[in-house]
C-alpha positions as a printed Julia matrix, in Angstrom:
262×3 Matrix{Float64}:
 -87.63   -82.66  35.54
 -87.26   -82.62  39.47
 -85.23   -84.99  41.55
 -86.12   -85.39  45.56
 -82.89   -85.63  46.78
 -84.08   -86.84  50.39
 -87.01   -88.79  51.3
 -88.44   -91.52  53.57
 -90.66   -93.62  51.16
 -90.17   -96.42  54.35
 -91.92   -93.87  56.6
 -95.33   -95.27  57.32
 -96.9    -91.92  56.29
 -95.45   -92.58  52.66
 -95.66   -96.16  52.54
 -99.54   -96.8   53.39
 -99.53   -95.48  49.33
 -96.59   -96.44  48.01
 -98.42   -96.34  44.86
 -99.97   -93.41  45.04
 -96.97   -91.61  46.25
 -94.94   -91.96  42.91
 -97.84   -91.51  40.86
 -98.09   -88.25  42.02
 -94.8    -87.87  42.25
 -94.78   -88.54  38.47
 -97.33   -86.33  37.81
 -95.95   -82.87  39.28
 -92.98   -83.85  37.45
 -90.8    -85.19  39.63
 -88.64   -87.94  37.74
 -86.56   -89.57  40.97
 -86.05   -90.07  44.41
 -84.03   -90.75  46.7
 -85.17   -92.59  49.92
 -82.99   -92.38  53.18
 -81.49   -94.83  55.32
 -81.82   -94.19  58.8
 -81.49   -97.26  60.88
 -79.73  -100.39  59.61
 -82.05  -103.17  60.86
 -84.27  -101.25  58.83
 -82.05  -100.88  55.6
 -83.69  -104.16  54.09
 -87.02  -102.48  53.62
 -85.69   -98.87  52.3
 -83.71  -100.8   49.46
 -86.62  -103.32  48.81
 -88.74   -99.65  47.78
 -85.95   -98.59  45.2
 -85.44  -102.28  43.9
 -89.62  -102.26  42.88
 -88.75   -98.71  40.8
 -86.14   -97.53  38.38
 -86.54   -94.32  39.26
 -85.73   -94.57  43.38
 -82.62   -95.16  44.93
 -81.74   -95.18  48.31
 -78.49   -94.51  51.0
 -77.76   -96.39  53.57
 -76.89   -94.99  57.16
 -77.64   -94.44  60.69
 -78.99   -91.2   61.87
 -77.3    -89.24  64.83
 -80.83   -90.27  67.02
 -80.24   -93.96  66.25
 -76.16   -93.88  67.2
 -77.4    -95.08  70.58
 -78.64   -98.17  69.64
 -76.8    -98.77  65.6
 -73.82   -96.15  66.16
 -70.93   -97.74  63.65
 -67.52   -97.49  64.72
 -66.35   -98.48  61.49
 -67.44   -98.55  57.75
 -67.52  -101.7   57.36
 -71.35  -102.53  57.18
 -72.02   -99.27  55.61
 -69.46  -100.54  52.8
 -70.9   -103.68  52.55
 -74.11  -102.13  51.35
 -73.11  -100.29  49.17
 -72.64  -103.18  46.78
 -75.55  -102.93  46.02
 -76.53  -101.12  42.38
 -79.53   -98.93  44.2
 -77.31   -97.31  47.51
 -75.97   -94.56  45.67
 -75.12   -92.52  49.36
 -74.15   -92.95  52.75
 -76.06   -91.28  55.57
 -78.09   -89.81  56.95
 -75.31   -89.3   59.7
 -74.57   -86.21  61.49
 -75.16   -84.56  64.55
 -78.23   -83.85  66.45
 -77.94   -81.7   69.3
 -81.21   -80.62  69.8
 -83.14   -83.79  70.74
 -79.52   -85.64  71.82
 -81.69   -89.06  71.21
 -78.55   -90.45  71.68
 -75.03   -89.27  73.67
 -72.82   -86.72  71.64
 -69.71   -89.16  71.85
 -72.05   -91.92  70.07
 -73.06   -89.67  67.39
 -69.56   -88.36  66.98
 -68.3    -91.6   66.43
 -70.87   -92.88  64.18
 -70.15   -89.68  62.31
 -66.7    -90.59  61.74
 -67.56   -93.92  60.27
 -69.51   -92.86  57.53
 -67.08   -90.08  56.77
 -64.75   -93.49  56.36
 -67.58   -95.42  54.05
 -67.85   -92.13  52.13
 -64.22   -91.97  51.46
 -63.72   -95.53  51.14
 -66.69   -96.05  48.74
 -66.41   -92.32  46.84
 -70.58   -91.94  47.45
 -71.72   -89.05  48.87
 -71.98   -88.29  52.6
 -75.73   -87.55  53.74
 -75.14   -85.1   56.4
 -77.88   -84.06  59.17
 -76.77   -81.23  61.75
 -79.18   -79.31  63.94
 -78.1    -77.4   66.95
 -74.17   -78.65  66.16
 -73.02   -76.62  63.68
 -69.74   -75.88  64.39
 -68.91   -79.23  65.28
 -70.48   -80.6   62.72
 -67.89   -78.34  60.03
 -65.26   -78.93  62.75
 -65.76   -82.57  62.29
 -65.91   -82.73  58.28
 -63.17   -80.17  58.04
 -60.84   -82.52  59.71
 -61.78   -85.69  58.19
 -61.65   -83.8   54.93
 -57.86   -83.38  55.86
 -57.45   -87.29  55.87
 -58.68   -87.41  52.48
 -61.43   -85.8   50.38
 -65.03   -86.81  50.17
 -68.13   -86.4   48.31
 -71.15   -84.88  50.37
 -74.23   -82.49  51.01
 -75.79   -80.99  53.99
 -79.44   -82.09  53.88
 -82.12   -79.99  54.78
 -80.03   -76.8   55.16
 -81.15   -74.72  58.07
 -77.93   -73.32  59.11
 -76.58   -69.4   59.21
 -74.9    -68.61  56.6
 -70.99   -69.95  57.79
 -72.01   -73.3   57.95
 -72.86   -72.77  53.8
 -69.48   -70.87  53.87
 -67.46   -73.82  54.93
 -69.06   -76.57  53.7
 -68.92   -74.8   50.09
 -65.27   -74.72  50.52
 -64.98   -78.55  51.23
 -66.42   -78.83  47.59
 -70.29   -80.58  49.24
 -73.36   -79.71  48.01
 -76.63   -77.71  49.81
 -79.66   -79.52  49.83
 -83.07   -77.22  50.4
 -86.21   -78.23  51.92
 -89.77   -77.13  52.29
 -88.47   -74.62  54.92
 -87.32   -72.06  52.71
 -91.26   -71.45  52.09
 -91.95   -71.16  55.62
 -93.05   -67.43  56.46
 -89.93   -67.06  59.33
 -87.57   -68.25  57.24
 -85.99   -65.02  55.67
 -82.77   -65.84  56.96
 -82.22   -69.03  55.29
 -83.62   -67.78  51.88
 -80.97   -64.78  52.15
 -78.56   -67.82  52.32
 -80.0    -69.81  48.94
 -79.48   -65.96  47.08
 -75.82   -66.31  48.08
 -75.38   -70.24  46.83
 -73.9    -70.79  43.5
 -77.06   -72.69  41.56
 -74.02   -75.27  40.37
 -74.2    -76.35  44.51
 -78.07   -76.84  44.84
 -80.45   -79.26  45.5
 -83.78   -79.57  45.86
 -85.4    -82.38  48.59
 -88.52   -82.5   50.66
 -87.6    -84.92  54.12
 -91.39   -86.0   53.57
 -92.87   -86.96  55.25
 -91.81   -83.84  56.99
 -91.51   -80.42  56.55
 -94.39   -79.63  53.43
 -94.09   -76.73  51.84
 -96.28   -73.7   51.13
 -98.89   -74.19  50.11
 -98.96   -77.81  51.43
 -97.93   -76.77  55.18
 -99.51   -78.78  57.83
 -99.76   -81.57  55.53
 -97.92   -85.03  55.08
 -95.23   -83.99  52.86
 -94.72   -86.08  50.02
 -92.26   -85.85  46.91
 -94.89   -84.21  44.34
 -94.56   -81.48  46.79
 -90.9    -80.29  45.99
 -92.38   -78.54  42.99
 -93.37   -75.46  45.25
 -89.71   -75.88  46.87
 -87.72   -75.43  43.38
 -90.74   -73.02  42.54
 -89.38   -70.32  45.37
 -85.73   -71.88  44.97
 -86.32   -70.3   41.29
 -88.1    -66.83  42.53
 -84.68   -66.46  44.85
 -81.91   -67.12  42.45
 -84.05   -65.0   39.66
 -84.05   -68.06  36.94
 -87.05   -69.66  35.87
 -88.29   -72.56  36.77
 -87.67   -74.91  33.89
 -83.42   -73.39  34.73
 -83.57   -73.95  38.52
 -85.47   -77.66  37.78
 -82.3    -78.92  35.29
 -80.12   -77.24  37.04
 -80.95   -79.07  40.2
 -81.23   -82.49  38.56
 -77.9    -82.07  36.88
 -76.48   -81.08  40.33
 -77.78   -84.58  41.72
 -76.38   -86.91  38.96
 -73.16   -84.96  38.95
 -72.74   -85.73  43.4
 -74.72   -89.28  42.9
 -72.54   -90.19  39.91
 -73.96   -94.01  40.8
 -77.36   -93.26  40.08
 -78.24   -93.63  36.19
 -80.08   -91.13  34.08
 -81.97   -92.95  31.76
 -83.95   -94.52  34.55
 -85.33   -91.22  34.76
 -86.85   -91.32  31.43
C-alpha cells in the first residue's frame, strides 16, 4: 500500500478525470492521497475532491507564489479550516526564490503564519523551498525555538544540509519523481543517507512524472516507480519501503484515519 503524500487533484490536468485518476490510482496500488492547498479562494474546491472520497484528504495553505495576492499574516483562516475532518495539514507555504512570483518579505511573512497554524493546530507544516534554502531552515529553526511543530519538506531537492537540519527539527522528507531523473545523483546520495523512519513518498502531479512516465502528466498511480527506486536506494524491497512509507504518513498526519484506506 502507497500513500501520495502531495498532489493537486484541483489541477485541471488531474481534474478533467477525476475518475479516472483514482481508479488508477487504485489500481497501481496506491491506497490515499493527499491533495494540496495552494490558494485560499481556491480551498473550497480542493476540500470538495477529498469530501467525494474516503481515501483523499487535503491541506490547506497558500503557496510562497500566491503570498502576493493571499499572503496571511496570521493563522487565523488557516485555523479556521482546519475544522474541518478532511484538512489534515497546513501548507504548501515556503519560500520560492527562484520564480519570486511574489516579494521575499510577503512570502516570509506568510511563512510565519502557517508556522503559527501548524503550532496552534499540531498538523503538519507543508513546506516548499527552492532557491532559499538557508532561509528557509533559518526561518523554521527559529520558529521551532517558539515552540515545536510537526512538518515535512515536500518535494526534496535540496543538498544534503538542508536534510541535515530539518532532520534535527524532528520533520519529515518527502521524495518526488525527481529522484528518477537521470541528473539527479546528488539527491539520491541524499535518500541513502535518510533514516527510512523519515520518508515519504509523493508525486506533485501533475508535475514532475517519473521514469518511466517522464514527459508525461504525472498522476498518483505514478509514485509506484518513485517508492520503486526509493526501495533500490535504501536496499529494502519494495513491499518494506511501501509500509514503511505509509506508516511514516499516518504517524506525521495523525488526523488522517487508516481504515479509510481499506
Amino acid at each position: 500500500m502507497l500513500i501520495d503524500s502531495h498532489c493537486h487533484l484541483d489541477f485541471p490536468e488531474l481534474a478533467s478525470d477525476e475518475a479516472g485518476v483514482l481508479e488508477r490510482a487504485r489500481a497501481a496500488g496506491v491506497a490515499g492521497m493527499l491533495t494540496i492547498g495552494t490558494r485560499l479562494d481556491q480551498f473550497e474546491r480542493v476540500r470538495a475532491i477529498a469530501e467525494r472520497h474516503g481515501n483523499v484528504w487535503c491541506s490547506v495553505g497558500v503557496h510562497p507564489h500566491e503570498a502576493k495576492e493571499e499572503g496571511q499574516r496570521t493563522p487565523d483562516r488557516l485555523v479556521e479550516a482546519t475544522r474541518h475532518p478532511k484538512v489534515i495539514g497546513i501548507g504548501e507555504t515556503g519560500l520560492d526564490f527562484y520564480y519570486e512570483h511574489s516579494p521575499r518579505e510577503q512570502q516570509t511573512e506568510s511563512f510565519r503564519a502557517h508556522i503559527a497554524a501548524s503550532r496552534q493546530t499540531g498538523l503538519p507544516l507543508i513546506v516548499h523551498t527552492r532557491d532559499a534554502d538557508s532561509e528557509t531552515c533559518d526561518i523554521l529553526e527559529e520558529e521551532h525555538r517558539k515552540g515545536a511543530f510537526p512538518g515535512l519538506i515536500h518535494c526534496f531537492s535540496s543538498g544534503p544540509e538542508v536534510a541535515q537540519r530539518a532532520l534535527a527539527l524532528g520533520l519529515y522528507i518527502s521524495i518526488s519523481g525527481i529522484v528518477t531523473f537521470k541528473a539527479a545523483e546528488g539527491l539520491r546520495a541524499i535518500v541513502r543517507d535518510i533514516p527510512l523512519d523519515r520518508l515519504l513518498v509523493e508525486t506533485d502531479a501533475p508535475y514532475l512524472a517519473p521514469v518511466p512516465r517522464r514527459g508525461k502528466t504525472n498522476e498518483p498511480a505514478f509514485v509506484a516507480h518513485t517508492a520503486a527506486k526509493m526501495a533500490e536506494l535504501k536496499g529494502v524491497g519494495v513491499a518494506e519501503l511501501e509500509a514503511a512509507t505509509t506508516d511514516n504518513f499516518f504517524r506525521l498526519f495523525a488526523k488522517a484515519e487508516r481504515s479509510l484506506c481499506g
